[in-house]
N, C-alpha and C positions, 0 to 999 in steps of 0.2 A: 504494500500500500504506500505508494512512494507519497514524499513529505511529506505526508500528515503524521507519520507516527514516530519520526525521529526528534530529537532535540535539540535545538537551536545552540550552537555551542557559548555563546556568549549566556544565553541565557541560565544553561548549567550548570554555568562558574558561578553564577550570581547566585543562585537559589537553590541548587541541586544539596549543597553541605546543606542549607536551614531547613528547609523543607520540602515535606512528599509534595508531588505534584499533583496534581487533579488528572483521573486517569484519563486516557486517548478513547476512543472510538476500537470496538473488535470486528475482527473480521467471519469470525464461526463462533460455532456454541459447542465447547467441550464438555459441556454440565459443573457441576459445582463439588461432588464429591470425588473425596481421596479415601474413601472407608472414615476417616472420622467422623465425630459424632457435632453438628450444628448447636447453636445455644437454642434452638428450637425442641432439639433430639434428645437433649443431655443433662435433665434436669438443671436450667438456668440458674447460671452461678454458682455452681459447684466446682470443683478442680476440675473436672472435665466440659464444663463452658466452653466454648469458643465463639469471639464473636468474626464474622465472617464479612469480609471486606470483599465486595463485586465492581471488578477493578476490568482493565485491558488485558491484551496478549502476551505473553511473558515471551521475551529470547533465552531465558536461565542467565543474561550477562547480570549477574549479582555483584557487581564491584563497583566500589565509590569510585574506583578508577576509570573502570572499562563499560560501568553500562552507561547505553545509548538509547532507549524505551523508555515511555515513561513510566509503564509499568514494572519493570526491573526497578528502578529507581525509587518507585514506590516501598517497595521491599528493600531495595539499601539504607533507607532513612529511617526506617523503622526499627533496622539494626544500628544505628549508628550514631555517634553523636557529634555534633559539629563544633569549632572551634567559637564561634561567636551564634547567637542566636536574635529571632527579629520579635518587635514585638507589633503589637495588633496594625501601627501604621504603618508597619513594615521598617522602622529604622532597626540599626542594629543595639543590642546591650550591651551596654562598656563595664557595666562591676557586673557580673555575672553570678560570682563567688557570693557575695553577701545579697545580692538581689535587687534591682531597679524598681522604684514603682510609679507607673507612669498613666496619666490618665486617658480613657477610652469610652466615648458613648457617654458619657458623666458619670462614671465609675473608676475606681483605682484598683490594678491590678499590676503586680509583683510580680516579675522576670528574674527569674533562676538561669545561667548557665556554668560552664568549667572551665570559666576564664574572667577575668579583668582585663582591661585593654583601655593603655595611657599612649592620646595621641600626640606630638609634640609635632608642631613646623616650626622648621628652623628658619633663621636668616640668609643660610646658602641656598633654601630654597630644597632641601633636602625633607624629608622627615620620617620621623619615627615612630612605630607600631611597638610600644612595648605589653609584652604578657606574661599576667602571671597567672600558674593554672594551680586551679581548683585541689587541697590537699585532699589523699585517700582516695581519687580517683581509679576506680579498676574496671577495664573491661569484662566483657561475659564470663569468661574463663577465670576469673577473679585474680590477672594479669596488672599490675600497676598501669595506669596511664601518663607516661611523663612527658617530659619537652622530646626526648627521643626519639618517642612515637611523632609528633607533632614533625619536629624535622625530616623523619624518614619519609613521611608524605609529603610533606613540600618537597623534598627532593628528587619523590617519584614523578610530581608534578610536573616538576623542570627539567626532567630528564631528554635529553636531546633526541634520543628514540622514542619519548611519549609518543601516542597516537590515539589516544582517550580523546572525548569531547571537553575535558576542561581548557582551558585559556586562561591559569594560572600561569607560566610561564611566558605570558606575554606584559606582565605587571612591571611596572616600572622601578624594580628592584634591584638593587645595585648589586654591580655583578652578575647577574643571570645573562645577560648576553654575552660575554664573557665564557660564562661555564657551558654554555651552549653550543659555540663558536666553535670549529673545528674536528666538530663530527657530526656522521652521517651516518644513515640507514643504511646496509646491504642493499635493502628492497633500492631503497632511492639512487643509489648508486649505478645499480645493475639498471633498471630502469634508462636511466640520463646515457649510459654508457651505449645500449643497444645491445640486441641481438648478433650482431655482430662483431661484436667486440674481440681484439685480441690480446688487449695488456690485462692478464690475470695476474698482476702483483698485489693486488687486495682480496685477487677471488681464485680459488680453482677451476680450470676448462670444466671442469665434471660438476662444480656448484652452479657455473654459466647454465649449463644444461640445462639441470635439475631444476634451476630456477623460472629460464623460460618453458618448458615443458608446463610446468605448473601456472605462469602466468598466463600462458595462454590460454590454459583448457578454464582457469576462470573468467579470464576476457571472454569466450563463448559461451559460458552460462549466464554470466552477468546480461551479455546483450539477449539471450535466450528468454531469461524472465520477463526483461522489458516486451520482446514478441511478444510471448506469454500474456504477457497482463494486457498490453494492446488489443489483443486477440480477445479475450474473458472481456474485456468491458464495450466493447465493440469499435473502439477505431480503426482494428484492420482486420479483414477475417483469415484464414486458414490460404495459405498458400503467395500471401504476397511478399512482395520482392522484401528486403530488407531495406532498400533505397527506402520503399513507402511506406514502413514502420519508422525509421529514422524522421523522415516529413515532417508523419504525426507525431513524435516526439521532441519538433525542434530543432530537426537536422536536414532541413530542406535540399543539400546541395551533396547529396551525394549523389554518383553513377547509377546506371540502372543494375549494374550489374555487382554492385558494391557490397563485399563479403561483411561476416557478422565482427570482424577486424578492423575494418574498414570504418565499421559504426563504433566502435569501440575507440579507437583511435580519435576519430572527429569531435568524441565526445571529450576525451581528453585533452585537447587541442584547446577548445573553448577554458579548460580551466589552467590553460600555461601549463599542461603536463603534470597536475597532481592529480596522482591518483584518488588520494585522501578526497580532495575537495571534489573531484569530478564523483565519485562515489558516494558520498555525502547527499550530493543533491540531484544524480542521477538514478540512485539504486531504487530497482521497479521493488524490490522486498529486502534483501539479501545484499549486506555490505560485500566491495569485490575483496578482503583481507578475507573474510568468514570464507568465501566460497575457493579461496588459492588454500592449495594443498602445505601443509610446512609453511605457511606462513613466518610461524616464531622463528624458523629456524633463518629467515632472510631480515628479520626486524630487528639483528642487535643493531650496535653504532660498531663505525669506523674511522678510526683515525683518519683525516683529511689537512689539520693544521695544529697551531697552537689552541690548547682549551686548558682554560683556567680547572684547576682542583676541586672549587667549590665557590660557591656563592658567596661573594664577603656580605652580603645584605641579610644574610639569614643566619644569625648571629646567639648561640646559646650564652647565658649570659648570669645563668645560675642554676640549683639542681630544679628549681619550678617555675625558672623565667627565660625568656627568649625575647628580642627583638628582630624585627624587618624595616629596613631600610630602605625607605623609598625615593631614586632621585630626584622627586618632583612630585608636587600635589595631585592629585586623581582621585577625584568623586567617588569614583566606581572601587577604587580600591577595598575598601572596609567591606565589602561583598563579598569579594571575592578572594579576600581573608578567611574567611567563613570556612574553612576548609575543612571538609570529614578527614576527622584524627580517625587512621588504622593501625591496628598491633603490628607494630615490629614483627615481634615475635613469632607471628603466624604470617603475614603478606613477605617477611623479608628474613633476612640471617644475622642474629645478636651477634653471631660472631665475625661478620663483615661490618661492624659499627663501630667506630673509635673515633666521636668529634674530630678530637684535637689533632686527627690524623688523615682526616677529609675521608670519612669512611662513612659509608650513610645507609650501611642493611643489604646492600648489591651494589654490583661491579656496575658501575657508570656504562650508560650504552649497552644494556643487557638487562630487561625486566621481565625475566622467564621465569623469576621466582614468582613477581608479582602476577604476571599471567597466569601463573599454575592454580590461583586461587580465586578463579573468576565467578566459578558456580555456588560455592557455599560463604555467603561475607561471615564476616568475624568482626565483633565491634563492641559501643560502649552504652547501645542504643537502649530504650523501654524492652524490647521483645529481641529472644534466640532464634538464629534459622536453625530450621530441623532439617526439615526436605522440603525438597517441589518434586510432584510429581501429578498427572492427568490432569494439567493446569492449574496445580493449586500448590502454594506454599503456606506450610506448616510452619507458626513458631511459636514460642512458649515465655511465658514472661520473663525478665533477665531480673534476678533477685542482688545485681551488684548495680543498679540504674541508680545513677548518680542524684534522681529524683523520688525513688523509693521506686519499690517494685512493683508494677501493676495489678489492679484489684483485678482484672481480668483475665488467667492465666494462660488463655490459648488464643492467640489470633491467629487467623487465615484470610489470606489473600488468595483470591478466587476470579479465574478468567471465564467471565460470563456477559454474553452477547448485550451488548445495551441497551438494544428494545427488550432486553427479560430485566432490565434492574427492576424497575419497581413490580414485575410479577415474581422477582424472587421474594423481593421481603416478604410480600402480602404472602407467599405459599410458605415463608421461613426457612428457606433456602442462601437466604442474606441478610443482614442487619444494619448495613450502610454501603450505600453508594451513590454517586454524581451522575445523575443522568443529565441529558443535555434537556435544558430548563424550556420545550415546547409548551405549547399549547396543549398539543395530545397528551403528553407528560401531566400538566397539571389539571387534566379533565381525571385523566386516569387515579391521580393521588387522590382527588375530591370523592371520586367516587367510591375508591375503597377505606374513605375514612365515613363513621357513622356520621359525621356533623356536615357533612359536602365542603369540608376547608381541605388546606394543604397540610394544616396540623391538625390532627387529629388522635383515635384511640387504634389506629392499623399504624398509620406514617408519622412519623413530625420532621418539618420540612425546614429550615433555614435556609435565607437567598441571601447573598451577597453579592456585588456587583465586583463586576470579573478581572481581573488584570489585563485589561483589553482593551479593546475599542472596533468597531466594524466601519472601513471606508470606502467609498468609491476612488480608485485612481485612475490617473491620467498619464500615459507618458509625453513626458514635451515634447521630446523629438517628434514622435512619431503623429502629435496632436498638433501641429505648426504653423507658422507661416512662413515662406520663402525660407524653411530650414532654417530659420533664425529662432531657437526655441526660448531665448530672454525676451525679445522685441516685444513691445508694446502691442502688437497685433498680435503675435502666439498667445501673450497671456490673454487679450481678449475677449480668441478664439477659444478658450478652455475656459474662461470666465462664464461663455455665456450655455456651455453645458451645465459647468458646478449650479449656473442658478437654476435651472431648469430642474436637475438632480435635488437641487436642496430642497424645492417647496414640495416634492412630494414625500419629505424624508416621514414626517409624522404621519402621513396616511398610514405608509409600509409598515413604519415599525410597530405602530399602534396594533394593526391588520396581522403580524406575524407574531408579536410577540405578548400582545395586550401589556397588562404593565408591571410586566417580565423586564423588561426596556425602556429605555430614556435614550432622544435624540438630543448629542452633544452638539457642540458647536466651533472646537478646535482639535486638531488631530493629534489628539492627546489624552490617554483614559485619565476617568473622571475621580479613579480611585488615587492616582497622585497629586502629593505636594505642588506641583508644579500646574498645575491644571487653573485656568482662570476661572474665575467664580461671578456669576450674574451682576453680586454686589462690587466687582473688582472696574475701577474707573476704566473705559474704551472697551468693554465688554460687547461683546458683537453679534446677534444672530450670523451664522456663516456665511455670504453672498449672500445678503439683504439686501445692497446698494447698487445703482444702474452705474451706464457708464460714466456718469457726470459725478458718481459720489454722492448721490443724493440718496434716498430712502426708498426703495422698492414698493414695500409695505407701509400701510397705516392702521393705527388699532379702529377693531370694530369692523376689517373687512371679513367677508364671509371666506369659504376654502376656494371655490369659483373666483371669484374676485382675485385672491393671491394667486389661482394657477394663470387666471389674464395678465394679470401686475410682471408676472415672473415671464410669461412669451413677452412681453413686449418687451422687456426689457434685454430679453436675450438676444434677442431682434437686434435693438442697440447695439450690444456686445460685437456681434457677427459682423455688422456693419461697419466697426470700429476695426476691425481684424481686413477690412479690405471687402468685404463681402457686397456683390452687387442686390441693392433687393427692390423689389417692383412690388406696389400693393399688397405688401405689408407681409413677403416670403422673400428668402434671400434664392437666386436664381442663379447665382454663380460663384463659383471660388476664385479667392487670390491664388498668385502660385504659391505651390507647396502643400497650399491644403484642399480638399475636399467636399465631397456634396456629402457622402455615406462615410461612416464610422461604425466601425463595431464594439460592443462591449460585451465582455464574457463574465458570463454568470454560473459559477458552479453548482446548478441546480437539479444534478442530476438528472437531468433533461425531462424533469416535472416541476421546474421552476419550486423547487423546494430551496428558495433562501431567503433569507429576510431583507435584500434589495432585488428580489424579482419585480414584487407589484412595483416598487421606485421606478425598474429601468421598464415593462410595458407602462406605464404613466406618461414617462419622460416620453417614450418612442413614439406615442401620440401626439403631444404637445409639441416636440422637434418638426414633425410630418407636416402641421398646421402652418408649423414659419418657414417647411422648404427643407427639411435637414432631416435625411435620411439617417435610422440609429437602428443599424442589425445588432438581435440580442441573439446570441452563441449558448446557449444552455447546455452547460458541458457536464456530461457523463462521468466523465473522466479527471480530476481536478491536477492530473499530472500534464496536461494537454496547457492549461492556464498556467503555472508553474515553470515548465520549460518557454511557453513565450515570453513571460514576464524577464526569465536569467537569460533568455536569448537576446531582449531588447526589442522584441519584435509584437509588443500589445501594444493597444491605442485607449482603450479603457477595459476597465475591471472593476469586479467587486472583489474584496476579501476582508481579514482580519488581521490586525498586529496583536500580538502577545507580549506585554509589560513586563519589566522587572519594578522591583521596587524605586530602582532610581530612575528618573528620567532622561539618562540619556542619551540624546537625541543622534551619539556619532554613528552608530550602525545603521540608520533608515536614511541620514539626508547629507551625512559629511559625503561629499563627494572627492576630496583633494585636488580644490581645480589646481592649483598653485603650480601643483607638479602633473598635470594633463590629465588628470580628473580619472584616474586610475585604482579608486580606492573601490572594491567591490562593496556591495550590497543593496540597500533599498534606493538610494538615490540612483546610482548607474545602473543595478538592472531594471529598475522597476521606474521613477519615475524622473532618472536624468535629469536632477535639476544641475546647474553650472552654475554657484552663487559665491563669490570669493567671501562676500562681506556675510554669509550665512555659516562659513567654513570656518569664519574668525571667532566666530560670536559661539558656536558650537564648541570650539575649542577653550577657549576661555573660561566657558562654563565649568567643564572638565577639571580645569584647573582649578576649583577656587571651592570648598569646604562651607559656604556663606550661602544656606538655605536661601535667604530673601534676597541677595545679589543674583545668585540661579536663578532665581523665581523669575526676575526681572531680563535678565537675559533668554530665558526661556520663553518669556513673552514675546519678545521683539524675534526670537525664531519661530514663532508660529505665525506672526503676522507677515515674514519673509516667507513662508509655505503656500500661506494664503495667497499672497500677492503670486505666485509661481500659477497658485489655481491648477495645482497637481494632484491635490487628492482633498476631494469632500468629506467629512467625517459627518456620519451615520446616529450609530448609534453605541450605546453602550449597555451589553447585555447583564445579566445577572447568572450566575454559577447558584447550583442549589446541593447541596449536602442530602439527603432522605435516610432516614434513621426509621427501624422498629420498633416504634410505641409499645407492642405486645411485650416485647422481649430485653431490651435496653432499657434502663433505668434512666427514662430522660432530664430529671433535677442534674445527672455527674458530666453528661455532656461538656464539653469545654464550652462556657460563657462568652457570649459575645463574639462567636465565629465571625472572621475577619477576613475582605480579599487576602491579606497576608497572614492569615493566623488562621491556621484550618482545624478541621473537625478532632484531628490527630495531636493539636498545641498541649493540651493537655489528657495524653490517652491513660495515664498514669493512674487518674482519679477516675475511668469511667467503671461504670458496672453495670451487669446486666440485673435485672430481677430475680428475687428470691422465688 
């Protein structure tokens, strides 16, 4: 099920140590039993309880290191405890040790973790992360937890052979470029080197071999599944060329006669030759490392130059303190601090460990110890792994949890189809899970609760509003005029869809989600700090204003009135873009741009999304002034995906997914400075080219001063705006659904939080007597 069920790598580093994720979407129904016994089956609340978590599809990757799912990750957090912890508004806890108490909701609530952390900026411009951890800390195995441990994962982090989804090792830590510097993968080596390579002074002819043998026969599986999955959801059927799988995938320009190498290759190509990233955001299921044979055995490092011994930034500093050394202020950093501490002991080898001797648990450029223990974690978490097995993991409470040992003794996590969550609980099959917060969803809870609410005596329901946001984009390029995507005529020509798009945004959302949903008005979820607020001075309905800057809208009009207000106005817009119009429809294009546009809607080709009714709305009301709008209702959401990373969409609907902090570098920094070659949401998706939006981006990053952010943050979303690259929608709600029969709903954790989930306090929950 390509991109929707992998994890965003930035976003992993940020949240993945603090907290479980909310699960993914599955693709089959394995059932829910392993032979144990449910807190349905088990006389509830006795030592043989369990309460049963109906979650996503498991890969068995169970490592704080290596998994990539969010349902594995689910399962590592649950074993595991993180170096700093968040609370209900998502910031992090700096006394951990004796406890924070911070208000929420107009309540005060006390933050525990197994750390303190003293921030210092220096006058160089440097600073410092100092910690001290938690005394009597032990893992499961009733293992001390020290700075040891703490080190040894930072140093797996930063290890030059990593290939995990974290993005620790890109922290601005002094030193780590450095200790990174001067080696290489086998894999990447042999790779950059060729197939036909003849200097085997780093490799044997016979490893040459063995290595492409093996990368090959995965480059043909890899491209196989993509068929595959082409094939299963109908964009190509049984027998076509691979040229015309490629097409449909974003690879329009290969031969007709173009082998399954051939698409393999081109795929690569587009990502500068990482396999890593081409893999990442190509793979139809199946990562291309999982599917090459002996992978480990081509993943050590290789000496290539000078590499520093060890990181002078990561600095033991006592038997229960440590500092990190940062060359430069970064926002983002304290997140991604957060790091899940693992046992030495068990992930690495006490007796490859000696500080003071640059010895860190394994041989630098070689984490075969750490991969040998990907399927069973080991940790300092609420709950022990036992087993997985016929989709279910088995684990039992950890009686060394630095929090006290859970009133609950047995949790299971359980891969069960998401249209059966809420007919597990009601059959007792399940006692908590996130379904996606529909309409049918909340018909279904009413109904099986006696009272017809969402809380009730079957379910009790908690909605929180999502770490998210759903928008319409645009790409400039591709959206233009005379290929000049800044000019005062591009923006517009894209101004006068956003307004078109915007006044039907409260029909749609209203219509999809009733009031499951709130229409924002800046491209920014409504759950951060940084999000402007109605009462906030220059506050803006989102393209309210024509093209003179004047007001679209007046209060008191009816919805007919605002849909006329908004054509005419668009009208304006078009006109302003160069558009010739006669009797009140534009009848011709400037050059560069167009009469027809298309917008892709992942609506599984029954218009099942919450900007479907938006864009037929829109397509009516464009049709009215001249401006034809094909809507694409794709099947397929790999199809939308691959054009967005190709650069080749003109509009779209989707979603962005939040971290706690706001920022803004991965969706809009583009790096014009140095030719606008920074990947991600700005160049593949909406190409904006804004030097003074790249400064301001930057700056933010730098600077620890919530309300200076705040403010820079502002003036980049009104630089977004003015781009008139992406409408923002709405902002959905996330719903928890619990067991009223069976769960003891007074223990539930209080106050469930976008950032503080059902799990913040699983310690104190219980099921009934």
């Amino acid at each position: 099920m390509k991109k929707t069920r992998r994890i965003v790598a930035s976003l992993l580093a940020a949240t993945m140590a603090v907290s479980l994720l909310a699960s993914c979407s599955s693709k089959k129904d394995t059932g829910a039993s392993d032979g144990t016994k449910t807190s349905g089956e088990a006389g509830a609340g006795d030592a043989t309880g369990s309460l049963v978590y109906a979650g996503g599809e498991f890969t068995a990757k169970f490592s704080a290191f290596f998994s990539e799912v969010v349902p594995d990750s689910d399962v590592v957090a649950q074993c595991s405890a993180a170096l700093l912890t968040q609370d209900r508004n998502g910031a992090m806890v700096l006394k951990g040790i004796e406890g924070e108490t911070r208000e929420y909701n107009g309540k005060q609530y006390t933050y525990k973790g197994i750390s303190d952390l003293v921030v210092t900026e220096n006058s160089d411009g440097t600073v410092y992360y100092d910690f001290t951890l938690k005394d009597g800390l032990k893992f499961e195995d009733g293992e001390p937890l020290t700075v040891d441990d703490v080190i040894f994962s930072m140093y797996v982090l930063s290890d030059p052979t990593y290939d995990g989804a974290s993005t620790f090792f890109a922290l601005p830590i002094e030193g780590m470029e450095a200790y990174r510097s001067g080696v290489d993968t086998l894999f990447n080596l042999m790779v950059k080197a060729g197939e036909n390579n003849t200097d085997f002074s780093k490799w044997t002819e016979d490893q040459q071999k063995k290595f492409w043998a093996s990368y090959n026969k995965a480059a043909e599986a890899f491209v196989k599944e993509i068929v595959d999955s082409n094939i299963a959801n109908g964009s190509n059927k049984e027998g076509d060329s691979i040229a015309a799988v490629a097409a449909n995938y974003g690879y329009p320009d290969l031969k007709e006669d173009a082998t399954a190498m051939d698409f393999f290759n081109a795929m690569l190509a587009a990502y500068d030759g990482s396999v890593k990233d081409m893999s990442s955001k190509e793979s139809a299921g199946t990562q291309f490392f999982e599917l090459m044979d002996d992978y480990n055995e081509f993943a050590v490092g290789v000496e290539t130059g000078t590499s520093a011994p060890n990181i002078t930034g990561i600095q033991k500093t006592g038997d229960n303190t440590f500092r990190v050394v940062a060359t430069k202020v970064d926002a983002q950093m304290i997140y991604q601090l957060a790091v899940t501490v693992c046992p030495l002991h068990y992930y690495g080898d006490k007796a490859q460990y000696d500080y003071a001797n640059n010895k860190f648990g394994f041989p630098k450029g070689d984490l075969s110890l750490v991969r040998a223990k990907t399927t069973k974690p080991v940790g300092a978490g609420p709950y022990m792994f036992e087993k997985y097995e016929n989709g279910v993991v088995t684990m039992k409470a950890n009686p060394n949890y630095f929090l006290g040992e859970p009133k609950i003794k047995n949790l299971r996590m359980a891969y069960i189809n998401q249209s059966d969550y809420i007919n597990s609980i009601i059959a007792g099959t399940a006692d908590v899970a996130n379904p996606s917060y529909t309409n049918e969803i909340a018909d279904a809870i009413k109904k099986a609760n006696s009272n017809g609410e969402v809380s009730g005596d079957k379910i009790y329901t908690v909605a929180v509003d999502a770490s998210g946001y759903g928008y319409v984009g645009i790409n400039s390029h591709n959206v233009s005029v005379n290929k000049e995507p800044g000019s005062d005529a591009s923006k517009n020509l894209r101004r006068a869809f956003a307004t078109i798009f915007s006044v039907y945004r409260d029909l749609a959302v209203s219509t999809y989600y009733g009031d499951r949903a709130s229409v924002i008005n800046y491209p920014i979820s409504n759950t951060s700090w940084a999000a402007p607020q109605p009462t906030d001075e220059g506050y803006e309905i989102a393209f309210s204003r024509d093209v003179n800057g004047d007001p679209i809208y007046t209060s008191g009009m009816t919805d007919e009135e605002k849909y006329a207000a908004a054509k005419k106005a668009a009208l304006g817009f078009f006109e302003a873009a160069g558009y010739k119009v006669e009797n009140g429809k534009i009848v011709s294009a400037p050059e560069g741009a167009k009469m027809e546009y298309v917008v892709m809607v992942p609506g599984g080709g029954t218009g099942d999304h919450p900007s479907f009714m938006l864009m037929t709305e829109s397509q009516k009301a464009l049709a009215d002034i001249g401006m034809k709008l094909t809507i694409n209702d794709l099947t397929n959401v790999a199809d939308m995906w691959n054009k967005l990373e190709a650069g080749q969409a003109e509009i779209w609907c989707a979603a962005w997914q939040s971290t706690p902090d706001p920022d803004m570098y991965q969706i809009y920094y583009s790096d014009v400075a140095n030719g606008g070659k920074q990947p991600g949401g700005s160049n593949d998706r909406y190409q904006i080219e804004d030097a003074d939006l790249d400064s301001m981006i930057m700056t933010a990053r730098e600077s620890t001063d919530q309300e200076y952010r705040k403010t820079l943050y502002k003036a980049c979303l009104d630089k977004i705006v003015d781009w008139s690259c992406e409408v923002p929608i709405y902002q959905r709600q996330d719903v928890t659904t619990f067991s009223a029969e069976r769960i003891n709903i007074d223990t539930i954790t209080p106050d469930i939080s976008t950032y503080y989930k059902w799990y913040g306090e699983i310690e104190n929950m219980q099921l009934k007597q």
